[in-house]
N, C-alpha and C positions, 0 to 999 in steps of 0.2 A: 472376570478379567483381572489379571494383574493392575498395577498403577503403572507401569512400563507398557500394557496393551491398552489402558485408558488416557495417557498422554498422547499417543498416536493416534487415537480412533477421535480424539478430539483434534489434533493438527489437523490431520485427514478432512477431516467434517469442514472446516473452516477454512484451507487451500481450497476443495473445491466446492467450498460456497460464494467466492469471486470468479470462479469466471463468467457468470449470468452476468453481472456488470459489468465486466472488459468486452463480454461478446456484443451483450446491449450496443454499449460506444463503438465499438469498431464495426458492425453494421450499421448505424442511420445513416442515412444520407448525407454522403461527403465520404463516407468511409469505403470498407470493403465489399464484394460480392460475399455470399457466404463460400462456394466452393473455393475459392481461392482463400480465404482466412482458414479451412481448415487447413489447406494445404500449408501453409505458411505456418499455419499451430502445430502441426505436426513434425514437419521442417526443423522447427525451431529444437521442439522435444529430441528427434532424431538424434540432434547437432550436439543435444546437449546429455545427453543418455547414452548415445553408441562407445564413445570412447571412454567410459566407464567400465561399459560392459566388457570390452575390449580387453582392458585394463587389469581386470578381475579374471582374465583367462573363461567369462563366460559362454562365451557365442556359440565356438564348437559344440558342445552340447547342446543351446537351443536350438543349435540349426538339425538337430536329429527331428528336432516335433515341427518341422517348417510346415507340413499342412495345418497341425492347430493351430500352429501362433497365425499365419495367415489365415484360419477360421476366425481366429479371436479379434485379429485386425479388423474384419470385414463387421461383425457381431457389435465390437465395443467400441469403432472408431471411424468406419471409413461411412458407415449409414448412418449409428445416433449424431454424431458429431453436424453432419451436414445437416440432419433434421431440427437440431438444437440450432441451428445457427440459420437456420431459413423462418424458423419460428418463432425468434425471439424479436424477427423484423415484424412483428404484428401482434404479440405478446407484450408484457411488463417483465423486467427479468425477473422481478419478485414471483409471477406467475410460473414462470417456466421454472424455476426454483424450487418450487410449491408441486410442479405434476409430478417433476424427477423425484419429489419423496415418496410415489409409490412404486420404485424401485423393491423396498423391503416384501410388499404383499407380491410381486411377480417372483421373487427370490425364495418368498417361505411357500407360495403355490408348488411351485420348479423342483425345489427342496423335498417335499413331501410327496411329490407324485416319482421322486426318484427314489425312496424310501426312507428318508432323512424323517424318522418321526420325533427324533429330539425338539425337532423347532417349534413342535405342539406343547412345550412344557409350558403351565401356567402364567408364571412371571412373565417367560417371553411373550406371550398370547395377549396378557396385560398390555404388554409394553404395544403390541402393533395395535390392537383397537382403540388405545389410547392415539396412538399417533395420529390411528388412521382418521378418527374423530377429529383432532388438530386439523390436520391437511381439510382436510371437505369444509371444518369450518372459516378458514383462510380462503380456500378459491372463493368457495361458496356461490351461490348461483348467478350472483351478479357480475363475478369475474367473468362468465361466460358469455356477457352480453356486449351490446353495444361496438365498439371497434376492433372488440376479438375477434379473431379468426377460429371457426371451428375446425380446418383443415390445419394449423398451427397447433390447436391445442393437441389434435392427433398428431401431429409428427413428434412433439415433446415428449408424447406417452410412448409414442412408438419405439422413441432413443431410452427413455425409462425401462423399456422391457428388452434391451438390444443390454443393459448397463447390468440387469439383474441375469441373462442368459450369458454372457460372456465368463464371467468369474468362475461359475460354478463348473461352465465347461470345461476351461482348461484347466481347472486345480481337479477334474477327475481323469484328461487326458493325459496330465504332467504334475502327476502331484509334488514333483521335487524339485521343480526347475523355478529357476531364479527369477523373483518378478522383477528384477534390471533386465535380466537379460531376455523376459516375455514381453515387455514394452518398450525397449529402445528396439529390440526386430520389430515389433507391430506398428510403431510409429516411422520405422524405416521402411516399409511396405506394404502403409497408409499413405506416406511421401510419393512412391511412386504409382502407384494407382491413381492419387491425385494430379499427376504432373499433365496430362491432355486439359484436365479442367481449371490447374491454375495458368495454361498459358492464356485459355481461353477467357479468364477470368481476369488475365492482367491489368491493372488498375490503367483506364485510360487517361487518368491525371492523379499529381500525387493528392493523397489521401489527407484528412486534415491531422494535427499533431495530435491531438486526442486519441483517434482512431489506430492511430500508428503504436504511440506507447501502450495503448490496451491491447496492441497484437503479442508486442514485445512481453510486456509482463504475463499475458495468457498462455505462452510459448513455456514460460522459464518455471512458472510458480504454480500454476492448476493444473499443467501439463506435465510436464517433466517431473520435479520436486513430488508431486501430489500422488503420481502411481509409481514409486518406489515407495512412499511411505503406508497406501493403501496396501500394498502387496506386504507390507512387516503382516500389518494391520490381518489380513484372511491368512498369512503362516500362523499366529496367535489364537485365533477366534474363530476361523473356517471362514468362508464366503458367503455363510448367509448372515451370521450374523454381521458379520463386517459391512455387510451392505444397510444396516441402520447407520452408518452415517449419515446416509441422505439426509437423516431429522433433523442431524446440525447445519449441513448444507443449504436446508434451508431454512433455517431462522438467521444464517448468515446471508443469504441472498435477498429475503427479506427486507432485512435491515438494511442493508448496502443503499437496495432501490429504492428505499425513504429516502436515508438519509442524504446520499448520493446525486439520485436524479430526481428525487421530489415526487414517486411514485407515493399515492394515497394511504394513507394509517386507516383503513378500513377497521369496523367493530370484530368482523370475523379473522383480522389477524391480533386483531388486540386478545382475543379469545381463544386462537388456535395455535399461538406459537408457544405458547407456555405447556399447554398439552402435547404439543410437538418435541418438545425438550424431553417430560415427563417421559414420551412414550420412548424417547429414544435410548435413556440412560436403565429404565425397568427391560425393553428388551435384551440389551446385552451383559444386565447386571450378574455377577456374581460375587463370593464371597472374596473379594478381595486379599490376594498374599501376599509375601514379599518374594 
């Protein structure tokens, strides 16, 4: 990758390695429902992406592929999103952090059984069994015990493989269309899909301040901000690789849940996130140009 496709893949990495902590705060109790905060996260992205897209003369043309991008909506937002956010009510966000980096292995599976056998090259191969060794050693088996939910930790995987299916889909439906203009429509028709379940979900009192600024900044910065920069990010490096973000995502989500909410420094992240990093920068490594 370039230093211009390695400065993005690492913003990337770290917008969306915050919103496990905004989502955290804005579901505990006092806060939101989860179908009404995504509707409101997406809302927000909408509000803040359409008139961009707008802007740029993009929409007419996305609105040609309006079945994919409402494929991609349903794929990348309108299910993982609620799973991730019904799941992090009974998870650590560090944990839900930690599933969503097996993104990359659903992505190089997806990739290679479509005939993408570049993603078998050594280095990269390196880089994902290193990873994949970090993540296992981070949950690791204790994570799965005690006040976890084993139906939580399925839904997080399930949005992990909703995250690693979406991308590849439509950069083979649309390989030229504008990732402003494939996620401000997917977010504007994840909005209304949501709209019966956020009336339903209306907060029947206001929400506490916490709760509220983690909707707000999850709206503006992991949502909006984070998939126009992801989409530079798969125009540069394709969508499988791009999808090793996740490694940085979570040694950012990680960290966040320490330091943040006082979630535990367990031996297996003291162990697994440096391998997480390793795996993540040998997977997408190349010779660096200018």
């Amino acid at each position: 990758m370039t230093r211009k496709s390695w400065g993005l893949f690492i913003a990337a990495g770290v917008l969306w390695g915050v919103p496990y902590l905004f989502i955290k705060i804005a579901v505990e109790p006092g806060g939101f429902q989860p179908g009404f905060l995504v509707f409101a996260r997406v809302s927000l992205g909408a509000i803040f992406l359409l008139p961009l897209a707008f802007k740029q003369g993009l929409i007419p043309e996305a609105l040609k592929y309006f079945k994919w991008i409402l494929l991609y909506s349903i794929i990348e937002l309108v299910g993982p999103w609620y799973f991730l956010s019904s799941g992090e009510r009974h998870v650590s966000s560090g944990l839900a952090g930690l599933l969503i980096a097996t993104v990359p292995f659903w992505s190089t599976i997806l990739a290679s059984l479509l005939g993408d056998h570049s993603v078998w090259q050594p280095l990269r191969i390196f880089g994902v069994v290193v990873g994949f060794i970090g993540v296992f050693l981070v949950v690791g088996l204790e994570s799965l015990r005690g006040h976890n939910s084993k139906s939580a930790v399925a839904l997080i995987l399930l949005a992990a493989l909703g995250y690693a299916v979406a991308p590849i889909m439509i950069r083979r439906k649309a390989p030229t269309l504008n990732g402003l203009a494939i996620n401000s429509l997917a977010m504007f028709f994840t909005a209304l899909i949501y709209i019966p379940v956020g009336i339903i979900q209306w907060p029947s009192h206001m929400p506490n301040p916490s709760a509220i600024w983690s909707l707000v900044m999850l709206g503006i910065f992991p949502t909006a901000i984070a998939f126009v920069v992801f989409f530079k990010v798969i125009v540069d490096v394709g969508p499988t690789r791009a999808s090793m973000v996740t490694y940085i995502n979570t040694a950012v989500a990680v960290l966040l849940g320490i330091v943040v909410l006082g979630e535990p420094l367990t031996l297996g992240i003291g162990l697994g996130l440096p391998l997480i990093l390793v795996g993540s920068y040998f997977s997408g490594r190349k010779k660096i140009t200018r």
